[in-house]
C-alpha positions in Angstrom: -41.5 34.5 -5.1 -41.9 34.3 -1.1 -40.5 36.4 1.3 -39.6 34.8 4.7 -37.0 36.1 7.6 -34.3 34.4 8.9 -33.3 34.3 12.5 -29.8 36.6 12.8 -27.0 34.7 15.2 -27.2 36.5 18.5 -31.1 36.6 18.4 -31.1 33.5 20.2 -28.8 34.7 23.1 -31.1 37.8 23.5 -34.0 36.1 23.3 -33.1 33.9 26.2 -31.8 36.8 28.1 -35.7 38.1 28.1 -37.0 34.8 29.3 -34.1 35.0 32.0 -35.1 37.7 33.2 -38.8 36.4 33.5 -37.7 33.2 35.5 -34.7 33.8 37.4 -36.5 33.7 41.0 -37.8 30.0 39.7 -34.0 29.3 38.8 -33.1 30.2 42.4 -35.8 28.5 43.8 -34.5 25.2 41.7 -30.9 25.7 43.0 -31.7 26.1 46.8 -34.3 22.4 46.5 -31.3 20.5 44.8 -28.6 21.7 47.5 -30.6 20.4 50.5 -28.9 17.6 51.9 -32.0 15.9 53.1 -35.5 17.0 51.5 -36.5 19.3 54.1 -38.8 22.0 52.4 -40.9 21.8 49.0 -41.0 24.7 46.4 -43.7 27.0 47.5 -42.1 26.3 51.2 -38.7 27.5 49.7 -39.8 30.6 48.1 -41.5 31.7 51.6 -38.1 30.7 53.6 -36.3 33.7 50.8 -38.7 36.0 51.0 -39.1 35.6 54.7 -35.4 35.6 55.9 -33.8 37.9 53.1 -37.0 40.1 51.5 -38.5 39.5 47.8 -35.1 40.8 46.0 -33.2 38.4 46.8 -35.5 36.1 44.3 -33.6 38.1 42.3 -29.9 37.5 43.8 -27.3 36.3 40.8 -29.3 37.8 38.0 -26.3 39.8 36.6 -24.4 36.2 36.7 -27.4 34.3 34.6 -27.4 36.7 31.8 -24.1 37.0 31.4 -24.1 33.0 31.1 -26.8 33.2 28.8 -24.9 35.6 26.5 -22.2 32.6 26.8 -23.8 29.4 26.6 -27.5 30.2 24.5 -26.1 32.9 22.6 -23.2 29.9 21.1 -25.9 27.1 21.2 -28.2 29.6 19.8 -25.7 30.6 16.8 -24.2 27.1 15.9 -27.7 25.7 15.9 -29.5 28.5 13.5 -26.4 29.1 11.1 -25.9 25.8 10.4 -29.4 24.4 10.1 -30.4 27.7 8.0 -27.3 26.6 5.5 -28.4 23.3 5.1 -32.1 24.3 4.7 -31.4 27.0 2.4 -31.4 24.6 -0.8 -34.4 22.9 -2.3 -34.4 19.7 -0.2 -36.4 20.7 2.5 -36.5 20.6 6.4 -33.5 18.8 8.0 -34.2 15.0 9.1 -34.3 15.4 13.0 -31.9 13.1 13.6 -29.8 16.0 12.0 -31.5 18.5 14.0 -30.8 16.0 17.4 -26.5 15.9 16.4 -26.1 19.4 15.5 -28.1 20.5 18.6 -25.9 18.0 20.8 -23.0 19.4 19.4 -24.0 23.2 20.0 -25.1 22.5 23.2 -22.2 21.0 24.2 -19.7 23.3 22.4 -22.5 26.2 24.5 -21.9 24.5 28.0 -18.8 24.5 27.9 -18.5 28.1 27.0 -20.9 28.9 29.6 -19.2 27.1 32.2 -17.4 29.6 34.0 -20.5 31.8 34.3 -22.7 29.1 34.7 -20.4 28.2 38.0 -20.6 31.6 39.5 -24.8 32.3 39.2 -25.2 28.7 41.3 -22.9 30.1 43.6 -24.4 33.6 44.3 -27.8 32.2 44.0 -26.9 29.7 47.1 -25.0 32.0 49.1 -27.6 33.6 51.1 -28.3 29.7 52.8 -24.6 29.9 54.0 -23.8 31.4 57.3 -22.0 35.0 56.9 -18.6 33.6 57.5 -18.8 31.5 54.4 -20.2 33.6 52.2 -18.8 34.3 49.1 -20.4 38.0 48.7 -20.0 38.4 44.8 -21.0 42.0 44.1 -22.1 40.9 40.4 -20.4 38.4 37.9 -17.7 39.6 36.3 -16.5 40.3 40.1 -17.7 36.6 41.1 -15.4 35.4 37.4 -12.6 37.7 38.6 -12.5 36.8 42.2 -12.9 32.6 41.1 -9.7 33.2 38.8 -8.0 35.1 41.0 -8.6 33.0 44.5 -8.7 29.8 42.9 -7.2 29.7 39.6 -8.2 29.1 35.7 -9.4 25.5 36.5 -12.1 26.1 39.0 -13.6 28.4 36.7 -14.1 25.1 34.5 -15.4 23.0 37.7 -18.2 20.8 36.2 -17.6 22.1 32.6 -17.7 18.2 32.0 -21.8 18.0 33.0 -22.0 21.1 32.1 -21.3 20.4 28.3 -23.3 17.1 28.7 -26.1 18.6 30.3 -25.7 21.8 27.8 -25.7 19.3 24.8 -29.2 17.3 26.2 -31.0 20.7 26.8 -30.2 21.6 23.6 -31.5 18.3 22.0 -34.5 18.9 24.2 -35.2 22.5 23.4 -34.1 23.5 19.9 -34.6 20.0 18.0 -37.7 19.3 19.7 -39.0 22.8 18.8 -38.4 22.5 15.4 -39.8 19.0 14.8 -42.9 19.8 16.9 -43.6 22.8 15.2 -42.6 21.4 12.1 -45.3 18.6 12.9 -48.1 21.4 13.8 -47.4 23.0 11.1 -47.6 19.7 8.8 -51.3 19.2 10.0 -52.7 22.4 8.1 -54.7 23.5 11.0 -52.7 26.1 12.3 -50.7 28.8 10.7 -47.0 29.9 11.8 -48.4 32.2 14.7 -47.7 32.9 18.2 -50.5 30.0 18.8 -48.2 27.5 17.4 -44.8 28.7 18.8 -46.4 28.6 22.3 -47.1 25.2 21.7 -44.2 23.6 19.7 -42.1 25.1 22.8 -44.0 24.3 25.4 -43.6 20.3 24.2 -39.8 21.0 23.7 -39.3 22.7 27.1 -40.6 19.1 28.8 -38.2 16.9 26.4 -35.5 19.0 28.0 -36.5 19.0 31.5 -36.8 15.2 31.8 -33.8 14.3 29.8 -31.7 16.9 31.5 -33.0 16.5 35.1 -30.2 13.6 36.0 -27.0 15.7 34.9 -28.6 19.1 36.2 -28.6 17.6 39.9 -25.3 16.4 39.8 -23.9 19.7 38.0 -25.3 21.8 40.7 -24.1 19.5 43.3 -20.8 19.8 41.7 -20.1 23.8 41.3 -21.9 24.1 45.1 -19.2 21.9 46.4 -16.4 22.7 48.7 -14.6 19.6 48.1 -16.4 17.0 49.2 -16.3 14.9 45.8 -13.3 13.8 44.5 -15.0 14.1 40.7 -17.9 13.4 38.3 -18.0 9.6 39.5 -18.0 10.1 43.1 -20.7 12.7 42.8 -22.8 10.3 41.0 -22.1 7.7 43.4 -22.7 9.5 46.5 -26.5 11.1 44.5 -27.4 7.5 43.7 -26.8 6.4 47.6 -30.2 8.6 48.3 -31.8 6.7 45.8 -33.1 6.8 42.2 -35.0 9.5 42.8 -32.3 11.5 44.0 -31.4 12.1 40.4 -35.2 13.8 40.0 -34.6 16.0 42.8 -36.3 19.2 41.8 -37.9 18.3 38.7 -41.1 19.8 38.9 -39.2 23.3 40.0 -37.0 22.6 37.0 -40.1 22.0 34.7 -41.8 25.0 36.2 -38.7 26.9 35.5 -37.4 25.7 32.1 -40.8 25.0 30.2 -42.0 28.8 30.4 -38.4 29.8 29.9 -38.2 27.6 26.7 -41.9 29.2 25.9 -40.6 33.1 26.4 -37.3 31.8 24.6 -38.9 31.2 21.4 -42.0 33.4 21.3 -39.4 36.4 22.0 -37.3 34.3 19.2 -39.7 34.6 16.6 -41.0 38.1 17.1 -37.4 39.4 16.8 -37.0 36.9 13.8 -40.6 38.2 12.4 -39.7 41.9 13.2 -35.5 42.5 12.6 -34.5 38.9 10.7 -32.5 38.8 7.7 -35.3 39.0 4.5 -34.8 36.3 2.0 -36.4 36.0 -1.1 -37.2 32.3 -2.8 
């Protein structure tokens, strides 16, 4: 008989609330590169420009708005994802094929996005509103007064602007992250040479954290472009058309910000995942 501890369905949320909290000024950094019209400054330039004009807390501006979207979107991702691929694993036929593990993490990371939309809407917005002048500023106080104030001056539907590429881009990271996880640790595991340690988590996520950066990079422009806007596209398809005026690479705009954001937040992600799964999961005895 083998004793082993299964993940519990908000670990996942709380685990990525952790890592949020570790790379939010690298999220904001991210935003403020992919809302320039014209490339004008790089990342380290960027992070100097904040800190100069608006002091080093405001690497920090919108946090309140990022955990509560990660305690929407990851927590649901999070939760479909583990339940269901801790059902079907919980019989005698082994690990789950990964094309399984690819579906049900597009389908949690779509049903996620969505969820996550509304918050997801107001962190890029209080994230970018220190580069507007102080006429235009939206002045959030925190995000429950940013979801309140979207609802109230602009109605239920804006708070679903970009829930579309939201979902889609939800779904890819998702693929990216969780699938990719478990088949590259999986994999490690497989060769014998390493044990299930924090060695082997660190690695298995740091792989998964680049499948999600480069498939997501395309949709995660566009999203951002989308929320930030103040009307100028008429939708999904103008947006697109508009980005791919500037260019293929338009579409990449960002990406090693985005990789230097969402690889170690995929890393702390899952090594916080697995010490609360090794330290307050759900025993089970086979």
């Amino acid at each position: 008989m083998t004793e082993k501890r299964m993940s519990r369905w908000y670990f996942g949320g709380l685990a990525s609330c952790g890592a949020a909290c570790c790379t939010h000024p690298l999220d904001l950094i991210k935003v403020h590169l992919q809302t320039q019209q014209e490339v004008k400054m790089r990342m380290v330039g960027m992070a100097m420009h904040v800190v100069r004009n608006d002091g080093v807390l405001a690497l920090y501006n919108g946090l309140s708005a990022s955990l509560c979207r990660q305690m929407s979107y990851s927590l649901t991702r999070f939760a479909i994802y583990e339940t269901v691929r801790d059902m079907l694993g919980s019989g005698n036929q082994g690990p789950m094929p990964f094309y399984q593990k690819v579906l049900l993490g597009a389908f949690g990371g779509f049903t996620g996005g969505f969820i996550g939309t509304p918050a997801d809407m107001v962190n890029v917005r209080m994230q970018n509103d220190m580069k507007l002048p102080p006429e235009l500023r939206r002045n959030y106080k925190h995000a429950l007064d940013g979801l309140f104030r979207v609802w109230r001056e602009e109605g239920t539907r804006k708070l679903f602007s970009g829930a579309t590429m939201a979902s889609s881009r939800g779904a890819l990271v998702t693929v990216g992250q969780l699938a990719c996880y478990d088949q590259a640790k999986q994999l490690v595991l497989s060769t014998g040479i390493l044990g299930d340690n924090i060695f082997t988590h660190f690695l298995s996520s740091f792989i998964a954290g680049g499948c999600a950066t480069f498939l997501c990079q395309p949709l995660d422009v566009m999203k951002t472009r989308l929320m930030n806007s103040k009307g100028e596209y008429r939708g999904v398809v103008h947006c697109l058309t508009e980005t791919a005026k500037l260019g293929p690479l338009a579409f990449y705009k960002g990406l090693v910000p985005a990789g230097i954001r969402l690889i170690p937040h995929t890393v702390l992600t899952f090594v916080f995942l697995e010490q609360l799964k090794k330290y307050f999961g759900i025993i089970v005895i086979s």
